[in-house]
N, C-alpha and C positions, 0 to 999 in steps of 0.2 A: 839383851841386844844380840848384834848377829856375831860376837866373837866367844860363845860359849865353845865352840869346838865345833868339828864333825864337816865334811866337805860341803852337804846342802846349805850351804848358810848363802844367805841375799852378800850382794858386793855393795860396794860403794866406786867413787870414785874421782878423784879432788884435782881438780884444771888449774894447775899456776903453767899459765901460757909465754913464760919466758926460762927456754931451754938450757942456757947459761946458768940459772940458779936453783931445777929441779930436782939436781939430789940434793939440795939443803933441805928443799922441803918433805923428799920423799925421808930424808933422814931425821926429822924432825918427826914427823909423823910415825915415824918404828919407834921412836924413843914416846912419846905418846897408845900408842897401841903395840906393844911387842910382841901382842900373840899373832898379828893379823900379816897376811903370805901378799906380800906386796910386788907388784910388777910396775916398768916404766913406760910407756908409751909419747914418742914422738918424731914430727917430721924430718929431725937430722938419721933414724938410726934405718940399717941398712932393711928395706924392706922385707927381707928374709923374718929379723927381725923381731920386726912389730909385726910379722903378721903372728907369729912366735906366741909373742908378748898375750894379744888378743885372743889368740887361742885357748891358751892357759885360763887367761880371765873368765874366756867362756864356760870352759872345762870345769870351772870353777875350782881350780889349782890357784889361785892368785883370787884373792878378796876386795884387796885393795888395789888398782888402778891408779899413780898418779900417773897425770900426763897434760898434755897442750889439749889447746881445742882441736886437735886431730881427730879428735872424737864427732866432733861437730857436723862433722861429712857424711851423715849416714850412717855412720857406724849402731847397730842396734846390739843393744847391752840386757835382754831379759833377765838375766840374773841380779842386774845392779836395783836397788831400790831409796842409794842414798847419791845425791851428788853435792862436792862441796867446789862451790868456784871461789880461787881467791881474787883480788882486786877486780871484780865486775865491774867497778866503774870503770876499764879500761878496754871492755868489748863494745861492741855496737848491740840495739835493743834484741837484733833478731839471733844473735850470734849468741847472747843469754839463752835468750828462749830454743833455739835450737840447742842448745846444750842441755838445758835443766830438761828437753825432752828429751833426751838419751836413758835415760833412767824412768820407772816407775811402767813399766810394759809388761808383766807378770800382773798377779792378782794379786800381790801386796802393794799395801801404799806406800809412796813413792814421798823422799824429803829433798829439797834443795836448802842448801846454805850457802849465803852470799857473804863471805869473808872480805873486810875493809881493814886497811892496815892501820893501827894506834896513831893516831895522827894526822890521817890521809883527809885532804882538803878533797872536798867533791866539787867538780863543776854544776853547774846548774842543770846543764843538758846533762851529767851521769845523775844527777837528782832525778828528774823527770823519766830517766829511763828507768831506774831502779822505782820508784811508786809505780811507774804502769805496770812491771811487773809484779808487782803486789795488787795493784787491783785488777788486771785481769788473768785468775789462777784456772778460770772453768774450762772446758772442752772444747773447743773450736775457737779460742782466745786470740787465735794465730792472725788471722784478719784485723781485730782490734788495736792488737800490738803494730800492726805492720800500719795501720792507720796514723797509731799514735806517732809512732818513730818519723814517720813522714812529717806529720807536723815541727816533731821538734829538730829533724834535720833539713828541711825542705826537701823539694823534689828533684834541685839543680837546673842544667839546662844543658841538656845533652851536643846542642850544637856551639855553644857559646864557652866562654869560661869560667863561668860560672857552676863549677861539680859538685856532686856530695857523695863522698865515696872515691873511689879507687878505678881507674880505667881497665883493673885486672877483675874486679866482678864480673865484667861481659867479654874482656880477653883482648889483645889488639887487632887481632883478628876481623872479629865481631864488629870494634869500635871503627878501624877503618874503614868498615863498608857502608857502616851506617854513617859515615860522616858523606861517604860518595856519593849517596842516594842524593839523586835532584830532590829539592824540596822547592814548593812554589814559590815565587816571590826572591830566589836567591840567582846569585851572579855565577858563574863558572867563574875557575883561574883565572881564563886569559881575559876576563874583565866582559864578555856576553852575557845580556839577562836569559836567564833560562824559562 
């Protein structure tokens, strides 16, 4: 595996998305792998940093990665070819999938592991997102998945109150202008049909 020694070794890289308890796990994991040069990454430490942190990763000085889905953003990882997320069933379907695509971008192949904690009751919607992601692993899956997630979150209703999701996806920004936008059929404020 990749901990025989020597700096060209593939990284990996393991997502517990709650900052509060990630040096247990990153310490958890040294006691598990002791030979492996581990780094921390996430959204509290000062940008200097992680960008620090990421570097090293890159440099391939650091193998192991833990960190948040900070990763999630773009960050492209060629060196990494193993990802491990724990409690999946606590992200949204695309927030997996863009994560488990961080990894596997080099010409080796690339492993995700979806860690569930001893115990852990799944909801029915983290059921359904965890099978999609097992059944669609192929090349261009991204559209499928985003299909699927739609189904099993609906689409909301951007003008009403009825949301899915979070009003910081699109920003307040965004949100307040598209609320401004006349739409047919709708009343102004002061109680005018528009």
């Amino acid at each position: 595996m990749f901990l025989k020694g020597g700096n060209g070794l593939p990284g990996w890289a393991a997502v517990h998305n709650r900052v509060r308890t990630i040096d247990h796990v990153a310490d958890r994991l040294k006691q598990l792998v002791p030979r492996a040069r581990f780094g921390m990454a996430h959204g509290q430490m000062k940008a200097r940093e992680l960008e620090e942190t990421m570097m090293r990763f890159l440099r391939k000085e650091v193998n192991v990665l833990v960190c948040t889905a900070i990763i999630e953003s773009g960050l492209d990882i060629p060196s990494a070819n193993t990802i491990i997320i724990n409690n999946p069933d606590r992200f949204e379907l695309v927030q997996i999938y863009q994560l488990r695509d961080r990894v596997g971008r080099a010409k080796e192949k690339a492993y995700a592991y979806l860690l569930i904690g001893k115990g852990s009751v799944l909801t029915k919607d983290a059921e359904k997102r965890l099978e999609a992601l097992m059944d669609f692993t192929h090349p261009g899956a991204g559209l499928y998945l985003a299909m699927h997630d739609l189904k099993i979150r609906g689409g909301g209703n951007i003008l009403g109150f009825s949301q899915s999701g979070h009003i910081s996806a699109v920003g307040y920004e965004l949100y307040r202008k598209l609320i401004e936008i006349p739409w047919p059929n709708s009343t102004a404020r002061n109680g005018t049909r528009i």
